[in-house]
C-alpha positions in Angstrom: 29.2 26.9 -10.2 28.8 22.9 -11.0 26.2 22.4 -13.4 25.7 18.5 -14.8 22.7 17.1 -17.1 20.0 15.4 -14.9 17.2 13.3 -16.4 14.1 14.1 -14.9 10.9 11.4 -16.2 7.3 12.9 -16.0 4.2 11.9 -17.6 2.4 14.5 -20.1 -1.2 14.7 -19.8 -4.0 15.8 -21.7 -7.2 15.8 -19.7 -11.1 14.8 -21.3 -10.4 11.7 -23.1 -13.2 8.7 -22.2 -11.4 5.8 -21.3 -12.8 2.3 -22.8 -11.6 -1.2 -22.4 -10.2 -4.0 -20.6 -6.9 -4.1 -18.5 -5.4 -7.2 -16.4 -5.4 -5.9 -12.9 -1.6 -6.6 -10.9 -0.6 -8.4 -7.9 -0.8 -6.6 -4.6 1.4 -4.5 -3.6 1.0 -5.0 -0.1 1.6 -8.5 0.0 4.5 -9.4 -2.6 7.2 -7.9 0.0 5.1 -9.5 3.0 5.5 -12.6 1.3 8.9 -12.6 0.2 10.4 -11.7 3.3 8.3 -14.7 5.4 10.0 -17.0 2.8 13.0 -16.3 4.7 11.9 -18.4 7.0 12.7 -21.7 5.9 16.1 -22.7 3.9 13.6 -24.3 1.1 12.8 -22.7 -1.7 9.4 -20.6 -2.4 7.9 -19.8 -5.4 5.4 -16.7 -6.0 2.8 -15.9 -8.9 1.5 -12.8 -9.9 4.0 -10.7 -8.4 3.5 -6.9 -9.5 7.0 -6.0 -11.0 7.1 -2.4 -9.2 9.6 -0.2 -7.4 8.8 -1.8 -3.9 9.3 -5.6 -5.2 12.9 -4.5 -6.7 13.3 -2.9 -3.6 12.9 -5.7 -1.2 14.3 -8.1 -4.1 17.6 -6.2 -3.2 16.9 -6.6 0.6 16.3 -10.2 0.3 19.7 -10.6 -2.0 21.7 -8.6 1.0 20.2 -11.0 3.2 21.3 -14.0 1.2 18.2 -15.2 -0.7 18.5 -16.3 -4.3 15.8 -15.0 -6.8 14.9 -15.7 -10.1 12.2 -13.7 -11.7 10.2 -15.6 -14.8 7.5 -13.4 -16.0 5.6 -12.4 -13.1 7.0 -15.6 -11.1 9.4 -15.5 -8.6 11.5 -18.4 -7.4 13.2 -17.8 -4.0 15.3 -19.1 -1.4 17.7 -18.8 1.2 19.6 -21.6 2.2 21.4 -19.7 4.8 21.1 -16.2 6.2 24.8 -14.7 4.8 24.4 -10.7 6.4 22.1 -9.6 9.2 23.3 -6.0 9.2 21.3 -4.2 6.3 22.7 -1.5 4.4 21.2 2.1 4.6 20.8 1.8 1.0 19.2 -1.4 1.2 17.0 -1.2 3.9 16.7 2.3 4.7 14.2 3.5 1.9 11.2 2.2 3.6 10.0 0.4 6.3 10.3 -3.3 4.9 13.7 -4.0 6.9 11.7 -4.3 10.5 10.1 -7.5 9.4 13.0 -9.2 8.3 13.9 -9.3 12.0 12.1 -11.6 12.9 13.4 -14.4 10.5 17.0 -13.6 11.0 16.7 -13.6 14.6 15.4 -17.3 14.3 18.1 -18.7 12.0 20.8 -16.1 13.3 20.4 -14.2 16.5 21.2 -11.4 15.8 19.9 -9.0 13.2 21.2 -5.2 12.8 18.7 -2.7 11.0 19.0 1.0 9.3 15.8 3.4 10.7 12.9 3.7 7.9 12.1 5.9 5.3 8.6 5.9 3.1 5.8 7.9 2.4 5.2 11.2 3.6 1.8 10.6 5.2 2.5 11.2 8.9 4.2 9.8 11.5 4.6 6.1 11.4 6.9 4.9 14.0 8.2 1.6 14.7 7.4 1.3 18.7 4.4 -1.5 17.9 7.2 -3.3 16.0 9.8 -2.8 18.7 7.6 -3.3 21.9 6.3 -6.6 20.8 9.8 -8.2 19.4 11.1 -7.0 23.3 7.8 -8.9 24.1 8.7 -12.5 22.1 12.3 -12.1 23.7 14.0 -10.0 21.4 16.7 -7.1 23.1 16.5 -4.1 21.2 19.9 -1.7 21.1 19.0 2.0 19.3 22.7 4.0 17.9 24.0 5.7 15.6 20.4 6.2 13.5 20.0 1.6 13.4 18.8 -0.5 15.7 20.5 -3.7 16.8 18.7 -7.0 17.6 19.7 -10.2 19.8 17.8 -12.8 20.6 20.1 -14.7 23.5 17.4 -17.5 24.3 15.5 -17.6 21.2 12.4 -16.1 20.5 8.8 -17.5 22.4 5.4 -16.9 22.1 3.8 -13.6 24.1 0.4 -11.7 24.0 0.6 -8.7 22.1 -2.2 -6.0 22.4 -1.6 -3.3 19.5 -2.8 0.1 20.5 -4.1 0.7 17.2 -4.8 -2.6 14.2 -1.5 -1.9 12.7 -1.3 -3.7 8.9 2.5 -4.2 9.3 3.2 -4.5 13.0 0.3 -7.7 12.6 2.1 -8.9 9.3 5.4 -8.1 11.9 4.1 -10.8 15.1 2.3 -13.5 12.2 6.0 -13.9 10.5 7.7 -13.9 13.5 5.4 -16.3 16.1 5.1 -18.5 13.1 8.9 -20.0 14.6 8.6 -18.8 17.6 8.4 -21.3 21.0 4.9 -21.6 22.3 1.9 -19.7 21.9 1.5 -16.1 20.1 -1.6 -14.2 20.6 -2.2 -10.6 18.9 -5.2 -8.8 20.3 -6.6 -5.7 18.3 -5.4 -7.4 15.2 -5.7 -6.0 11.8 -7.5 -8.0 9.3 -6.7 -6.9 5.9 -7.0 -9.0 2.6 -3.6 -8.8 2.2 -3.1 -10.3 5.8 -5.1 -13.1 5.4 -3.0 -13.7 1.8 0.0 -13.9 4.1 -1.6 -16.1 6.0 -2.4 -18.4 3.6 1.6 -18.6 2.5 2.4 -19.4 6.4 -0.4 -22.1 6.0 1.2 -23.7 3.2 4.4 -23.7 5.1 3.8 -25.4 8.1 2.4 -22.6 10.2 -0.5 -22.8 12.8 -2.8 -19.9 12.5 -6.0 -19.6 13.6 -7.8 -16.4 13.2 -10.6 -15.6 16.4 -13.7 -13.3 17.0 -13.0 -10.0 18.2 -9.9 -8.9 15.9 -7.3 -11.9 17.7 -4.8 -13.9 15.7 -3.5 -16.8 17.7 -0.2 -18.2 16.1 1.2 -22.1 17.6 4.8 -22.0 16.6 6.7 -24.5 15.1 9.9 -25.8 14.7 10.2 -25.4 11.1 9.0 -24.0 7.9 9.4 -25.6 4.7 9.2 -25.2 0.6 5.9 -23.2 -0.3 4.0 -22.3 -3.6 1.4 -18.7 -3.7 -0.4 -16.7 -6.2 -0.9 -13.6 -4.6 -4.3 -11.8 -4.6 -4.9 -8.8 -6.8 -4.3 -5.1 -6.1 -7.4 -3.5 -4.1 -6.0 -0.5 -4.7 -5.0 -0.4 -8.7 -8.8 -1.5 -9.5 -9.9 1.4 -6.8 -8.0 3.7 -9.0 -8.9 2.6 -12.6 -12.3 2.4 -11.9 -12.1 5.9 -10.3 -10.2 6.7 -13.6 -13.6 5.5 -15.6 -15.9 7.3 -13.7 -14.2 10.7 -13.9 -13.7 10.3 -17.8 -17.3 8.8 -18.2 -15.8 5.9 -19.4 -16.4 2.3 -19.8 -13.7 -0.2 -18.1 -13.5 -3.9 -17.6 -11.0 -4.6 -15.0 -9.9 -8.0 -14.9 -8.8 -10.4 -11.7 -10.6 -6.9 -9.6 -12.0 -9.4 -6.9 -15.3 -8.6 -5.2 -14.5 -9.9 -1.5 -11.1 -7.8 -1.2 -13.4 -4.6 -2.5 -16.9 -4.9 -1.0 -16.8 -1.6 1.1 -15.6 0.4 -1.9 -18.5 -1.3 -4.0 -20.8 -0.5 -1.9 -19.7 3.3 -1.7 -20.1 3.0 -5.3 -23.6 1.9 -4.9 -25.1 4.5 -2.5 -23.7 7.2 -5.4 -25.7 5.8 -7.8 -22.4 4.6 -9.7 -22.6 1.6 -12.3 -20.9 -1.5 -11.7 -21.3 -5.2 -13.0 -19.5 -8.0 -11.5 -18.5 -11.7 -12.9 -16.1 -13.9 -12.1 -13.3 -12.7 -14.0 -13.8 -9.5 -13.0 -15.7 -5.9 -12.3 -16.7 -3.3 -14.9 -17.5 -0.2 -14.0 -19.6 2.1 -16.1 -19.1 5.9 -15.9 -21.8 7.1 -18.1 -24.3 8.4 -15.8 -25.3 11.9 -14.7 -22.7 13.7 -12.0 -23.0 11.5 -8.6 -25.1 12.4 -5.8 -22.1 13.8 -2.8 -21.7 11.4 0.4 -20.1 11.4 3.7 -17.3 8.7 3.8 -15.0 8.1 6.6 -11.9 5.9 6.5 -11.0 3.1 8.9 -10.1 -0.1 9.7 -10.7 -2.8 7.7 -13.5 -4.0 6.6 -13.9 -0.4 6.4 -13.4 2.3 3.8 -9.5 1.7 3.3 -7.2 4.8 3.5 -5.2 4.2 0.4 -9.0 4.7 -1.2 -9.3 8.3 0.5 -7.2 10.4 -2.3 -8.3 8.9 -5.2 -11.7 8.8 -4.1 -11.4 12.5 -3.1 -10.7 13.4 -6.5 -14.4 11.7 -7.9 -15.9 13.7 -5.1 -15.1 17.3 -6.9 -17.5 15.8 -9.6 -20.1 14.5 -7.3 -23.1 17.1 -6.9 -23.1 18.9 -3.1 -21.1 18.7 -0.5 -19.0 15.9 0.6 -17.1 15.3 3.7 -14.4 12.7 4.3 -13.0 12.0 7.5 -9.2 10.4 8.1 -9.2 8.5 11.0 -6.3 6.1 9.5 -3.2 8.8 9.3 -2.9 12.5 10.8 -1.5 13.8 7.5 -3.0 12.7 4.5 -4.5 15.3 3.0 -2.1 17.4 1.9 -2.0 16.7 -1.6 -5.7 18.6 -1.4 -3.7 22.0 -2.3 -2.8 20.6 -5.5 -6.5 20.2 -6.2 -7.6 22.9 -5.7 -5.2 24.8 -7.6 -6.6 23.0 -10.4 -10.0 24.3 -9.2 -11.6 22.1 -6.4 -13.3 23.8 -3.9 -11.7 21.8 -0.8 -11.9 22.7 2.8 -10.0 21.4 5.6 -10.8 21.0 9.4 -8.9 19.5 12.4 -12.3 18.7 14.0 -13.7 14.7 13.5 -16.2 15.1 10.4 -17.6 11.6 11.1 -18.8 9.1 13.6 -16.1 6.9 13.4 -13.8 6.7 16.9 -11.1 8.7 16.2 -6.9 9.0 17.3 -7.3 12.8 16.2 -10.1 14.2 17.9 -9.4 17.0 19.7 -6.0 17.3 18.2 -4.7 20.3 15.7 -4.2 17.5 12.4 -6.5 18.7 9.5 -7.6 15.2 8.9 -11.1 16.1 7.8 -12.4 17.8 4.1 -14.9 19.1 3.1 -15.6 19.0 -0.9 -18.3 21.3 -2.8 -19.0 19.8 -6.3 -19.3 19.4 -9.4 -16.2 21.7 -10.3 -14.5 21.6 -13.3 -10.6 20.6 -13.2 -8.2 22.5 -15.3 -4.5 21.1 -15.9 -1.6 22.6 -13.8 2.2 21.3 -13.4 1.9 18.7 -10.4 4.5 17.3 -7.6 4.2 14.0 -6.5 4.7 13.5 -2.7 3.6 10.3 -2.0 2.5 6.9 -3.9 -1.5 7.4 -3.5 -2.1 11.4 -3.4 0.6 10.7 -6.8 -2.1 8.6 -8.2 -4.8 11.1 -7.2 -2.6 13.7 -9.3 -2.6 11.5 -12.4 -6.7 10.9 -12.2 -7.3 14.7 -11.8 -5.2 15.3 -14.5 -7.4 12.5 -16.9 -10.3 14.8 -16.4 -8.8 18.5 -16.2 -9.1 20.0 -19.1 -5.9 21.1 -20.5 -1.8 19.7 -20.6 -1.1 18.4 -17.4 2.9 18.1 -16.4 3.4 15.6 -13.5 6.3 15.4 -12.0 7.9 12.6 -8.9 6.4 9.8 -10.6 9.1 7.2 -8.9 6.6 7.2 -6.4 3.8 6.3 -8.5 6.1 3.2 -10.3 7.2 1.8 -7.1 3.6 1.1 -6.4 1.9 0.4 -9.7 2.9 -1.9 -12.3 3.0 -0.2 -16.1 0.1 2.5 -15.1 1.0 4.6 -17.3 1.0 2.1 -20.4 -2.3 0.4 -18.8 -4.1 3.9 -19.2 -2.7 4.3 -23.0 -4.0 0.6 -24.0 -7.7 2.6 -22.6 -7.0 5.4 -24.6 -5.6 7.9 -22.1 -3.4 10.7 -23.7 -0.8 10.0 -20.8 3.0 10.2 -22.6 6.1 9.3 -20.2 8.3 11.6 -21.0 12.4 12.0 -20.1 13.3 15.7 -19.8 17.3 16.5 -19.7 17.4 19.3 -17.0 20.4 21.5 -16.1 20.8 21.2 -12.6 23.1 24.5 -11.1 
């Protein structure tokens, strides 16, 4: 029998409190890696503002470092660059904990030739596989060897220009082709792009160094490569999806939150939603606050997609406000084929949820006619009550924590790595609004 002392960290949380105040909302998420791995595109140095400092920007801090960049972090200001590309085979441990390595393919295939990969972890939110990535880099002149759980890059005549139609307007497999064609010979044209803020923030960065990226009608990114990249300065936008969530947070307490640097354009569709419940909102331009004193909202039927749609990563968080709203409410996944399953959790704390594999919506749909429950059902207002909780995944995680705010009762949650590699501090940012949330460090015996 081996038995050694594990620390296990959880946040404590007592349910019912109102939450009042003003918090400074973090950089993005999904741009700071994005941004820092384009950088290795030139041998200047870059400099980035606003970085969140989270689990994913430490992770792909330690990816850039393997690869050979120099960082130093002031603040929330990052200064880096790679005068030369030192490895191109990334470590398992390095590059194997999510799916940031694939892009870095791109950039070490122009300056080296060769670039060697570990396959991906991540979320558990369904199947996300790499073939967009892989099928346009063979595309751009890229040969692609798959052993031994990696896959092997060469580039023997460089990398050119090709016209990539994605199946599907993948975020990172368009973030993928815009880092890449931005040195790549000739032309680059991605039909069925996707057009997230977060994209267009990247795009920006390439502006600034040097790139040629013009964005057309009917979801097309057309990319004239250059020769060279150089030195670059960026504040990155704010997170879409930390204001989502705290202004979830003050609508399920019946709070009163100011959320400052929450930016109208990047969260119209969400404001909108907001708006046809009846939910109080006023916007400056500093900010949004969101006023959760009003009677139980009316329910809606929301469907995810694409942007400018309703954004997935709003889904589960949203979900949980709709177990307050008054009827029935159906949302309908058309993003991922597995996303609900943190809905059990929820209704163990007393939501009356209901899942279906048939499409719930109007929305063109991957799933339909397919056995993934990707459709709910929700039957509100119920009262939450607080249960011990298991994180699986970095939004149904922050779902877990906003349930918890408003159960009534000690709430225990547990996996929150996954909720500080996406957010910056959320546990202290809900303590500064008065949230009984405590982070706590259990000493378990593990057998």
């Amino acid at each position: 029998m081996n038995i050694e002392n594990k620390n296990i960290p959880y946040y404590l949380i007592r349910g019912g409190t109102p939450l009042h105040g003003e918090v400074q909302i973090s950089g993005a998420k999904n741009a700071v890696t994005k941004l820092m791995i384009a950088s290795l595109l030139t041998n200047e140095p870059c400099t980035l503002s606003n970085v969140p400092l989270i689990g994913d920007f430490e992770l792909t801090m330690a990816l850039c470092t393997s690869l050979g960049s120099k960082l130093t972090l002031a603040d929330h200001t990052l200064y880096i660059n790679t005068p030369f590309i030192k490895n191109t085979f990334v470590e398992t441990k390095v590059g194997g904990l999510n799916r940031m390595a694939i892009i870095t393919v791109g950039p070490v295939l122009h300056r080296c030739g060769e670039a060697d990969i570990p396959m991906p972890g991540g979320d558990r939110i369904g199947l996300r596989p790499l073939d967009f990535h892989i099928n346009g880099l063979r595309q751009m002149g890229a040969e692609v060897v798959e052993r031994d759980g990696r896959y092997h890059f060469t580039a023997p005549r460089g990398l050119h220009g090709a016209t990539i139609n994605l199946p599907f307007p993948s975020v990172m497999a368009t973030e993928n082709f815009l880092i890449t064609a931005s040195l790549a010979k000739g032309v680059t044209i991605i039909q069925n792009a996707a057009l997230e803020p977060e994209i267009i923030d990247l795009i920006k960065f390439l502006q600034k160094m040097g790139a040629i990226i013009e964005i057309k009608v009917d979801r097309r990114i057309v990319i004239d490569g250059v020769e060279k990249l150089h030195a670059a300065s960026h504040k990155l936008l704010s997170d879409r999806n930390e204001a989502v969530s705290l202004a979830i947070a003050a609508y399920l307490t019946k709070g009163d939150l100011y959320l400052r640097g929450a930016q109208q354009d990047t969260l119209l569709t969400f404001l909108n939603t907001l708006s046809k419940m009846h939910l109080r909102f006023e916007i400056d331009d500093d900010g949004i606050r969101f006023l959760g004193d009003g009677p139980p909202p009316p329910a809606i039927a929301l469907e995810t997609d694409v942007h400018p749609g309703f954004m997935t990563d709003w889904q589960q968080p949203f979900t949980v406000l709709l177990t307050q709203a008054d009827g029935m409410s159906v949302v309908h996944e058309t993003i991922y084929e597995d996303r609900f399953g943190y809905t059990q959790a929820l209704q163990e704390m007393g939501a009356h949820i209901g899942l279906y594999a048939k499409c719930l919506g109007e929305v063109q749909c991957r799933f339909r006619e397919q056995q993934y429950a990707h459709s709910c059902v929700v039957r509100g207002p119920t009262p939450l009550k607080a249960t011990q909780l298991d994180i699986p995944d970095i939004r149904a995680g922050c779902s877990y924590i906003l349930a918890a705010l408003c159960a009534d009762g000690l709430s225990e949650v547990y996996g929150i790595d996954h909720i500080e590699r996406g957010y910056e501090n959320l546990d202290r940012k809900l303590r500064k609004l008065g949230a009984q949330i405590e982070r706590v460090q259990e000493r378990d015996l593990v057998v």
